[in-house]
GUKE-51811 format. One record per residue (C-alpha): x negated, y negated, z negated; residue in three letters. Coordinates in steps of 0.001 Angstrom, whole numbers, padded with zeros to 6 digits, always signed. Layout:
<recs>
XYZAla;...
</recs>
This chain:
<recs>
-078446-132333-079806Unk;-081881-133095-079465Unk;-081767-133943-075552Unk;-079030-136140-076451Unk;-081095-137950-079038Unk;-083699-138525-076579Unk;-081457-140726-074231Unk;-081647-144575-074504Unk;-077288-144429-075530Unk;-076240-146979-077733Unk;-076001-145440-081479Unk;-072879-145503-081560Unk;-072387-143055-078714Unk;-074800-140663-080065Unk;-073217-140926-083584Unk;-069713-140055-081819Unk;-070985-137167-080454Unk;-072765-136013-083515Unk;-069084-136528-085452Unk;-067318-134735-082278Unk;-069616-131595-083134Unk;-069014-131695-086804Unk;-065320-131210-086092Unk;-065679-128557-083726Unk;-068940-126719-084066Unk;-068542-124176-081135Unk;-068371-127107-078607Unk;-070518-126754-075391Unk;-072932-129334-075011Unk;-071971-130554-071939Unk;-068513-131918-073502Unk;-070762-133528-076064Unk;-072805-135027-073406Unk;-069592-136322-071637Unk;-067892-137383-074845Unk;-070899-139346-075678Unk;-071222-141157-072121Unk;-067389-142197-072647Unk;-068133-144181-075183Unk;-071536-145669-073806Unk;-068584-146378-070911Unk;-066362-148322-073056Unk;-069634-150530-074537Unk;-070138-151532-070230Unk;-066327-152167-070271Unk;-065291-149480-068411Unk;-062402-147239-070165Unk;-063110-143730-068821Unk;-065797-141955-067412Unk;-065908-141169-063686Unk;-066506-137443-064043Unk;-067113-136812-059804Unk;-070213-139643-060275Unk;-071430-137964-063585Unk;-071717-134349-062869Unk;-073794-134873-059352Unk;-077312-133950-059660Unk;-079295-136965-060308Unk;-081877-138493-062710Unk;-079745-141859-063515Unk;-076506-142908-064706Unk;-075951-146598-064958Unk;-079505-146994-065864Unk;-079802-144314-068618Unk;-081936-141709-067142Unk;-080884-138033-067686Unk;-083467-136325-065869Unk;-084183-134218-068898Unk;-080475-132849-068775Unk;-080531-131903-065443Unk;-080352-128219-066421Unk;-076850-128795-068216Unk;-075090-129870-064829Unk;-073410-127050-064964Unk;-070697-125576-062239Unk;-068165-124483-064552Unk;-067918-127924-066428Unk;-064544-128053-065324Unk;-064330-124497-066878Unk;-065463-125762-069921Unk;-063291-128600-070591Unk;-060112-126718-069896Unk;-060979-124688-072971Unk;-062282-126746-075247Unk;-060159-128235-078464Unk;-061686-131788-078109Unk;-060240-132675-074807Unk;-056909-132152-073356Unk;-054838-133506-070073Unk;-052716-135340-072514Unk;-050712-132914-074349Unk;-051846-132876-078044Unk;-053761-135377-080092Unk;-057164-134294-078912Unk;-059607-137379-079030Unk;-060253-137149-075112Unk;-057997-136831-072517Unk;-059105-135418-068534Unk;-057555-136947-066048Unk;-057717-134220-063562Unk;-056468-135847-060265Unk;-058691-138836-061082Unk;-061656-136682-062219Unk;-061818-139337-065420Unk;-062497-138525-069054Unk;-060628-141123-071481Unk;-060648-142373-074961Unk;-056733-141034-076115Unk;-056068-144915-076930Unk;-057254-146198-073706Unk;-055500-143471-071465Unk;-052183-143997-073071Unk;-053068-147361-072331Unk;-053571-146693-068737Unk;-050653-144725-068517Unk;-048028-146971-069772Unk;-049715-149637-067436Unk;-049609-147305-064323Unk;-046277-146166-065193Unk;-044902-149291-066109Unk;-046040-151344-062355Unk;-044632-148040-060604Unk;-041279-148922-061537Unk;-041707-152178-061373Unk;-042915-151603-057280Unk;-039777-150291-056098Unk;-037899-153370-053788Unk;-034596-154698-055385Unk;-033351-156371-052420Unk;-032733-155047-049063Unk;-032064-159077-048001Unk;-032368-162625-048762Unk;-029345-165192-048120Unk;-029455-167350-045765Unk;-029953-170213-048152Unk;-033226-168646-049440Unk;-034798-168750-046145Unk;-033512-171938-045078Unk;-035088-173489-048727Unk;-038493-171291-047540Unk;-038632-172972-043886Unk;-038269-176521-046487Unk;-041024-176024-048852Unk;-043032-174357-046089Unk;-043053-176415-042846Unk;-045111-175613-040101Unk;-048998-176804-041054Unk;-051011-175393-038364Unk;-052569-172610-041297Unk;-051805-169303-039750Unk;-050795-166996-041183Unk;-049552-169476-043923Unk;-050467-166885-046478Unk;-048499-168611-049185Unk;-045289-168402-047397Unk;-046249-165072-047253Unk;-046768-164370-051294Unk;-043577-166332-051831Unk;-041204-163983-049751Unk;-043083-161272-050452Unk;-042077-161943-054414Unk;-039192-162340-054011Unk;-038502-158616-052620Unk;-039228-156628-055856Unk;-039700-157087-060104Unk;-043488-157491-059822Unk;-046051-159327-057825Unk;-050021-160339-057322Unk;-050995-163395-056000Unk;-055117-163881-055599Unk;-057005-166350-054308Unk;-060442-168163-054964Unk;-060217-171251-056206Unk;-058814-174119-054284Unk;-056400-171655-052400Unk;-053126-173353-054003Unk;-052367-170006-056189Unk;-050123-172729-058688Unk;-048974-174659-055773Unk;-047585-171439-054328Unk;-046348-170248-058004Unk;-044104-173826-058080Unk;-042567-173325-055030Unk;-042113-169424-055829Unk;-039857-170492-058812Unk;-038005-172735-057228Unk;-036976-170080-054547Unk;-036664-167615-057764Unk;-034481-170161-059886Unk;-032013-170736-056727Unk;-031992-167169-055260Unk;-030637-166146-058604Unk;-028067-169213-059001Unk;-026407-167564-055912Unk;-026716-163976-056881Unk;-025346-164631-060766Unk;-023511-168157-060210Unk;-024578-171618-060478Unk;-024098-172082-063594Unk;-026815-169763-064559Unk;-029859-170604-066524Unk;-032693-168363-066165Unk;-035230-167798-068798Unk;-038674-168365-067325Unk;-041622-167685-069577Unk;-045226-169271-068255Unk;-048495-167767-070089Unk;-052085-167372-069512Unk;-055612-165582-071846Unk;-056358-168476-073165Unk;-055326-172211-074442Unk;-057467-173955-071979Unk;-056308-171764-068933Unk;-052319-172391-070500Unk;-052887-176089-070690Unk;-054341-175988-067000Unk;-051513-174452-065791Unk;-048753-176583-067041Unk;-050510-179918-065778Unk;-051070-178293-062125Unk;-047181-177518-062270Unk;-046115-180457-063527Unk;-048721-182054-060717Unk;-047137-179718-057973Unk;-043370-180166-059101Unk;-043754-184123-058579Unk;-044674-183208-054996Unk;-041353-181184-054305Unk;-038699-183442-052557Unk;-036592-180202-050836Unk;-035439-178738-054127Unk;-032924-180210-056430Unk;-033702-182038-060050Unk;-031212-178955-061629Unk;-033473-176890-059580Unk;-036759-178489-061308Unk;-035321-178530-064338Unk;-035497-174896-064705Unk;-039033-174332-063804Unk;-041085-174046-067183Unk;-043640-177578-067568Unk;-045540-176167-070091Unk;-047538-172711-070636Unk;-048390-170870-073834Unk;-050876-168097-074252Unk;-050144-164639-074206Unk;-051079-163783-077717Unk;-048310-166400-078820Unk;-045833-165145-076116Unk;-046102-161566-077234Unk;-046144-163130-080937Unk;-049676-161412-082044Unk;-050675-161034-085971Unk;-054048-161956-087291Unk;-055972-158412-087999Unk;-053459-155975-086401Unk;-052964-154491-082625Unk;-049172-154999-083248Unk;-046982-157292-081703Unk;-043548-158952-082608Unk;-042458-158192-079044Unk;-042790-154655-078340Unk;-040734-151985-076545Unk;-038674-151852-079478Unk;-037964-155720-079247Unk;-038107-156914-075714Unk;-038856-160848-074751Unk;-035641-162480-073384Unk;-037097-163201-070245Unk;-035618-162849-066668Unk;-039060-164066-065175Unk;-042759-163848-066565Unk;-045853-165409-064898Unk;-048953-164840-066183Unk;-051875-166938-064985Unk;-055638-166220-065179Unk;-054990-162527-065092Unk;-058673-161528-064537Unk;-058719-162147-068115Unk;-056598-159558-069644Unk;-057839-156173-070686Unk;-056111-153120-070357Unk;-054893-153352-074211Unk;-053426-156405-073892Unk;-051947-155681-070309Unk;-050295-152324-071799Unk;-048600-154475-074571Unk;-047225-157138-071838Unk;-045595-154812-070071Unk;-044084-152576-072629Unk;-042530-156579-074291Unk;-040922-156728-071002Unk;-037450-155212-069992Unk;-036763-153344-067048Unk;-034900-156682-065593Unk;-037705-159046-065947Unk;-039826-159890-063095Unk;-043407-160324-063623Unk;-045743-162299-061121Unk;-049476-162420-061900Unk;-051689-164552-060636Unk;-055733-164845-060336Unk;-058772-164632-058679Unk;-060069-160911-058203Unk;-063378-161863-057813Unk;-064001-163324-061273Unk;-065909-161825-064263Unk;-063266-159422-065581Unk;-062301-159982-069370Unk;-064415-159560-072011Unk;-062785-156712-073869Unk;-062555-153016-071944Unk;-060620-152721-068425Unk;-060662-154442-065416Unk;-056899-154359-064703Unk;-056568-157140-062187Unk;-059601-156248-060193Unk;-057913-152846-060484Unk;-054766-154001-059085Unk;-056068-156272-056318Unk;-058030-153659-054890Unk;-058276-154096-050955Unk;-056142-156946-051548Unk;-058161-158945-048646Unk;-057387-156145-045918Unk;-053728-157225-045891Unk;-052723-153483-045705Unk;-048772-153652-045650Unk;-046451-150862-044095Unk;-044186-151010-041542Unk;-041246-152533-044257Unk;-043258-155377-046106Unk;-044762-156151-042102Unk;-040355-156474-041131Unk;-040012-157683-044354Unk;-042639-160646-043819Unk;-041674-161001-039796Unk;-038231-161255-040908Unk;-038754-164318-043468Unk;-041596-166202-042761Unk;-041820-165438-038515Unk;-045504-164886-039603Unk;-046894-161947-037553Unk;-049785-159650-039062Unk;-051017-156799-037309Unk;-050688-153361-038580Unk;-053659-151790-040632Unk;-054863-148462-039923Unk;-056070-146332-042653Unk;-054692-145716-046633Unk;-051925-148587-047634Unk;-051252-148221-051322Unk;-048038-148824-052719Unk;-049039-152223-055165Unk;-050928-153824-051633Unk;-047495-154042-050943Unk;-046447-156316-053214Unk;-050122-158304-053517Unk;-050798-161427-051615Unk;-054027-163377-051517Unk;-054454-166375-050200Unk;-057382-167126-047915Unk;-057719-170933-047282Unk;-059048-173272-049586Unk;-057483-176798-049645Unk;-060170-177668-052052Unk;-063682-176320-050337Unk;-063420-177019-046953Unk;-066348-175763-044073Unk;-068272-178264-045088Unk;-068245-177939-049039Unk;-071349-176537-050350Unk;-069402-174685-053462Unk;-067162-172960-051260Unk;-070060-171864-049246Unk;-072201-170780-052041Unk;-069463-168947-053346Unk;-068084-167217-050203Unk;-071734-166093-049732Unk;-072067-164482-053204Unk;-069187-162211-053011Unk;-070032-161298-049424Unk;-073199-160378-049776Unk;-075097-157272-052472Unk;-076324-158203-056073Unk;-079987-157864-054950Unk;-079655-160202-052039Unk;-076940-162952-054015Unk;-079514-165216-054801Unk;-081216-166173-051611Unk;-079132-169289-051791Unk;-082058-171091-050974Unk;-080670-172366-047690Unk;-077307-173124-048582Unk;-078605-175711-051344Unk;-081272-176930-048810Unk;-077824-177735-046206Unk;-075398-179418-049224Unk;-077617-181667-050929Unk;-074221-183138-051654Unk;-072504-181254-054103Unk;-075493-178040-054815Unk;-078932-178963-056581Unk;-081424-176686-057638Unk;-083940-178086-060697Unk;-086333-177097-062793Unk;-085900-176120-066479Unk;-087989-179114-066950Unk;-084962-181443-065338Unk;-082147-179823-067785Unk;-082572-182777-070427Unk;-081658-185220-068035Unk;-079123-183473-066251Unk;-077831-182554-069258Unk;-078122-186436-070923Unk;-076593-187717-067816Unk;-073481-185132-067297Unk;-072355-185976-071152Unk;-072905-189492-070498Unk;-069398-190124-069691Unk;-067726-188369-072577Unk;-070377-190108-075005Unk;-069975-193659-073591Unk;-066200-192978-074383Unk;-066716-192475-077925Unk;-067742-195952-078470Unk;-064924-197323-076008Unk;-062579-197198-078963Unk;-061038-200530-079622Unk;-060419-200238-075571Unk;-057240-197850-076813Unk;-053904-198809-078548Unk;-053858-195891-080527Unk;-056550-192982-081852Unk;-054668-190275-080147Unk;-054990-192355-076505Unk;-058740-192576-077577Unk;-059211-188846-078293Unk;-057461-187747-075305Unk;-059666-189602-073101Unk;-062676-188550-075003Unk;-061706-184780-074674Unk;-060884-185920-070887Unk;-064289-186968-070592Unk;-065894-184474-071534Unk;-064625-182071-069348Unk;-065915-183539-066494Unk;-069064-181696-067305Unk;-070097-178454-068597Unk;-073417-176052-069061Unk;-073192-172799-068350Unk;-075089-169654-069426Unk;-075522-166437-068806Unk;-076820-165070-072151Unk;-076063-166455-075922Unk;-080032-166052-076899Unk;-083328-166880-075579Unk;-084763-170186-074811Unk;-081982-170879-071978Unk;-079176-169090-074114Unk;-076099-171125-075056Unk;-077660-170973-078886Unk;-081041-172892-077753Unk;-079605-175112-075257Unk;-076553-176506-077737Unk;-079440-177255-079957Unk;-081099-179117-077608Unk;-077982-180918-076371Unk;-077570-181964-079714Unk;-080831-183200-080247Unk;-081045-184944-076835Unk;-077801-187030-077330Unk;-077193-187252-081350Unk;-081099-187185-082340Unk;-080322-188892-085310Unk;-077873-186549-086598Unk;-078776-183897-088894Unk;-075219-182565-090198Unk;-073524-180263-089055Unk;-070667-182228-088565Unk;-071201-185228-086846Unk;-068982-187906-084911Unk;-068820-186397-081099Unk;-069552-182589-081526Unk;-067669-180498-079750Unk;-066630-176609-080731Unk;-065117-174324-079508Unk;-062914-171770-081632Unk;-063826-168137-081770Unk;-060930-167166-083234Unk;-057587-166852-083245Unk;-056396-168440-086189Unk;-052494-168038-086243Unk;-051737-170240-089332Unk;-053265-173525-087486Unk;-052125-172766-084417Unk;-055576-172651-082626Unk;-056792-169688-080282Unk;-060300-168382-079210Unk;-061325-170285-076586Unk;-059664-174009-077246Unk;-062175-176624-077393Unk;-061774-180047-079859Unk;-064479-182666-080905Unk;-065003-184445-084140Unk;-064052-188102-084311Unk;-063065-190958-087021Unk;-059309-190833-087167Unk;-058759-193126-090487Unk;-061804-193575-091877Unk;-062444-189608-092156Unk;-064179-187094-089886Unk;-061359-184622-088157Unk;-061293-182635-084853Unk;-059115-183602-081780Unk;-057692-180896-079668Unk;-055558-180672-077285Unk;-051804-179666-078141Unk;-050896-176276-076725Unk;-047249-176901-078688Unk;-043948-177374-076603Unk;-043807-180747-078357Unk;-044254-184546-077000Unk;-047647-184564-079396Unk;-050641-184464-077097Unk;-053355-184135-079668Unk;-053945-182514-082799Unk;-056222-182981-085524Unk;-057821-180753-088252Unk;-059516-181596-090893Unk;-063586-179686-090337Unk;-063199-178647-093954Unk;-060016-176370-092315Unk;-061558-174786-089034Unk;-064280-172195-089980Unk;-064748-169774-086700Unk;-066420-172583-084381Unk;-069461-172935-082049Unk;-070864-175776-080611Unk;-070249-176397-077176Unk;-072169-178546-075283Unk;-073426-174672-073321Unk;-070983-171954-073230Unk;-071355-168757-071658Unk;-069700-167760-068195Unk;-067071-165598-070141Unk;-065996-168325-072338Unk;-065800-170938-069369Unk;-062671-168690-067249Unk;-059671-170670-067256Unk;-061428-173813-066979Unk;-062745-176575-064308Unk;-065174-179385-064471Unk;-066373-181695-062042Unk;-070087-181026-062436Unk;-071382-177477-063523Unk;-074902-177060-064848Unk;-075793-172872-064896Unk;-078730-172106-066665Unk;-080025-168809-065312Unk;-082412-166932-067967Unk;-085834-166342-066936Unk;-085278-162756-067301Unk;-083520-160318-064869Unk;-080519-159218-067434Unk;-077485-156649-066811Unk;-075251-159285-067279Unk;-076040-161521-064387Unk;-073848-159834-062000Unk;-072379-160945-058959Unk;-068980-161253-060874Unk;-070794-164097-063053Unk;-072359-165684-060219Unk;-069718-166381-058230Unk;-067522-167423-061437Unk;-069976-169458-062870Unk;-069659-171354-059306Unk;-066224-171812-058982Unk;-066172-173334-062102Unk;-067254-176638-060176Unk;-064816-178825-058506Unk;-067151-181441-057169Unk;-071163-180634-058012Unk;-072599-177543-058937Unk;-076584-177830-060195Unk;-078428-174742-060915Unk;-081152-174472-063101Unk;-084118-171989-062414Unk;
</recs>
């Protein structure tokens, strides 16, 4: 084990190893080697080790080099895992499991993951109409008329839904992925009125990753349904206003992977839509669909090119794989043809079976050719990580809505981006009640955000909130104070707040409390906690990339480190980007 020792693993891989040989002394080292590169895997956020990239001859594997090992590359590795009592193909209880068509090693936990996921969207794939009525096409030609956007690719993901129990609809931002979802439902709420009879009330169940992303949701519906004058107000009525998040849908406990909706205990749901699905790891995507029954449809939607979520698995990227070829077969191509008259031309090459029922939508209503964000972005996740920051140009041609600064200009762009939500702090007796005031304070300060790459270091989310603090509270030395915001880090399931939801302290009555945002099915808009109540918070005045998915501001500030780190991928780049609506600043 010495070699082993040698490598620049985490501990905790090495010490898994170590504990794999323990139970089974006679192991070879090479299934040590691989066990212990599984779990340096999982630590990167993959959830298996890609055996065909492993065993090549080389010095480097994801930046750990393994020169020194080269003389265990053995031939018979293959050999050697078929007889060893640590890994099986999934027979057994064995601690690994070898995927053998897939040349991957798993984790047991993550591969039954895996499995239930691949088996589950398998089923799930198989068309359950051969035709729509008349009416449903008629109501499509409505909600769709002819715009001059060819192929109207949301026509497209909207037809294309409606064909089978599952569905992907990508897009970057601006592309009208809730727009499309709106009029989806209302095609899905009437299409099964006439199949099951009009007096029949489907149960539609809206969710996203987080409570920001679930509150974002439900006002772009509610935005998008006032727009719909082809579809009836029984027809509206049925479409879900307001969004929960997936931990609540699937009815998660504090400290435990179990959930009150299970396989044993289905959700009573005849349609799921889950928002933000970049966001959900392979865990949490295995326990959606196992909650589900085999009747429920379940539409996804997201942008594949975001960061992927924070916990092991990129399932969506997964799933949206060559999503932008538009690779459909000869049935989906009739299938569009037949209910949209939109023509695509045949693909040449592999066409999987879930491209079939994945859309993505290509034009942006929001960044148009000459938006500076939608430029930056496309050229990000066209071009290689090396190359993604020669973006010198681009900002040079949108002095607009892109600005580059200095680290020496983040105080006051920081000082003036908060401006607005600090000016409405004081605008208090401007409201009729406290709850109109906090609103518009928590409104405010959304309109700007800091962004980071990294949680330490000088231009880490820990320094900069610091500094924040100190730049716009100076005199405050408390760590509560009258306008400072947090973010929760935690799910806590007794008040009804989730990781990720953002309140701010104000004086409601005399006393100090935090504002958030109601994520409750209720009339209430805001609710309040007392500080003395809320104990897993961060300031945030700077978050990181991660914690910013699901949300949009109308000026982003990223702060990029002044070191080269791992986590500055392309993936964070273009995310940290798209979080901008209007002006995106970049600090260097």
């Amino acid at each position: 084990m010495d070699e082993l020792n040698e490598l620049k693993l985490p501990y905790l891989s090495k010490a898994f190893a170590t504990f794999l040989k323990e139970q089974s002394k006679d192991e070879h080292f090479v299934v040590l080697l691989a066990a212990a590169f599984v779990s340096y895997e999982l630590s990167r956020g993959e959830v298996y080790l890609d055996l065909n990239a492993f065993f090549k001859e080389q010095k480097e594997f994801n930046d750990v080099d393994v020169s020194s090992l080269e003389s265990y590359f053995v031939k018979d590795w293959k050999t050697l895992f078929s007889s060893s009592k640590l890994i099986t193909q999934g027979n057994g209880e064995s601690p690994l499991v070898w995927d053998k068509v897939n040349n991957r090693l798993y984790f047991r936990r993550y591969w039954t993951y895996q499995k239930t996921v691949d088996e589950a969207i398998e089923k799930r794939l198989v068309p359950i109409r051969k035709e729509l009525p008349v009416e449903i096409t008629m109501q499509l030609n409505a909600l769709f008329p002819v715009s001059g956007i060819t192929p109207d690719w949301q026509k497209i993901a909207c037809a294309v839904a409606l064909r089978s129990k599952f569905s992907i609809i990508t897009g970057g931002p601006g592309t009208g992925k809730t727009t499309t979802l709106t009029k989806l439902l209302a095609l899905s709420v009437l299409l099964l009125r006439l199949e099951k009879g009009n007096n029949f009330k489907p149960e539609i169940l809206l969710a996203a990753p987080t409570g920001k992303a679930a509150n974002r949701v439900s006002e772009s519906i509610n935005n998008a349904l006032e727009k719909l004058e082809t579809i009836t107000p029984e027809i509206k009525a049925a479409i879900p206003q307001k969004s929960g998040t997936i931990h609540r849908l699937l009815g998660s406990s504090a400290n435990s992977r179990l959930k009150k909706h299970n396989r044993h205990n289905r959700l009573n749901a005849d349609i799921v839509i889950i928002d933000e699905a970049s966001m959900i790891d392979l865990e949490m995507m295995a326990a959606l669909l196992e909650a589900l029954s085999e009747n429920t449809q379940l539409i996804l939607l997201g942008d594949k090119d975001q960061l992927s979520s924070v916990e092991p698995g990129y399932v969506f990227g997964n799933l949206c794989l060559d999503a932008e070829k538009d690779a459909y077969d000869k049935e989906t191509l009739d299938w569009i043809s037949n209910y949209t008259d939109e023509k695509i031309k045949p693909k040449s090459g592999y066409i999987s079976a879930i491209n079939q029922q994945t859309v993505m939508l290509k034009y942006s209503h929001r960044f148009n050719q000459d938006s500076g964000i939608g430029q930056l972005a496309n050229f990000v996740n066209e071009t290689d990580k090396d190359n993604m920051f020669d973006t010198d140009a681009i900002f040079k041609n949108h002095p607009k809505d892109l600005h580059k600064i200095s680290s020496k200009d983040l105080k006051k762009v920081s000082t003036d981006g908060y401006s607005f939500y600090k000016n409405e702090i004081k605008n208090k007796a401007k409201y009729s009640t406290v709850d109109e005031w906090a609103e518009a304070v928590l409104k405010a300060f959304d309109k700007f955000r800091i962004l980071c790459a990294i949680h330490e270091s000088e231009l880490g989310t820990n320094a900069l909130n610091n500094n924040v603090q100190e730049w716009l509270f100076k005199d405050e030395k408390s760590i509560w104070f009258e306008g400072r915001p947090v973010m929760i880090t935690k799910n806590d399931y007794n008040l009804g707040l989730m990781n990720g939801d953002i309140g701010i302290a104000l004086k409601k009555d005399g006393n100090l409390k935090v504002a958030f945002f109601s994520n409750d099915d209720g009339a209430e808009k805001i609710r309040w906690f007392s500080t003395s109540r809320i104990s897993d918070v961060q300031t945030a005045f700077a978050l990181t990339v991660h914690k910013s998915q699901g949300s949009e501001f109308e000026h982003t500030l990223f702060v990029l480190p002044n070191d080269d780190v791992k986590v500055l991928t392309k993936e964070l780049y273009y995310t940290a980007i798209t979080r901008a609506k209007s002006e995106f600043t970049q600090s260097s």
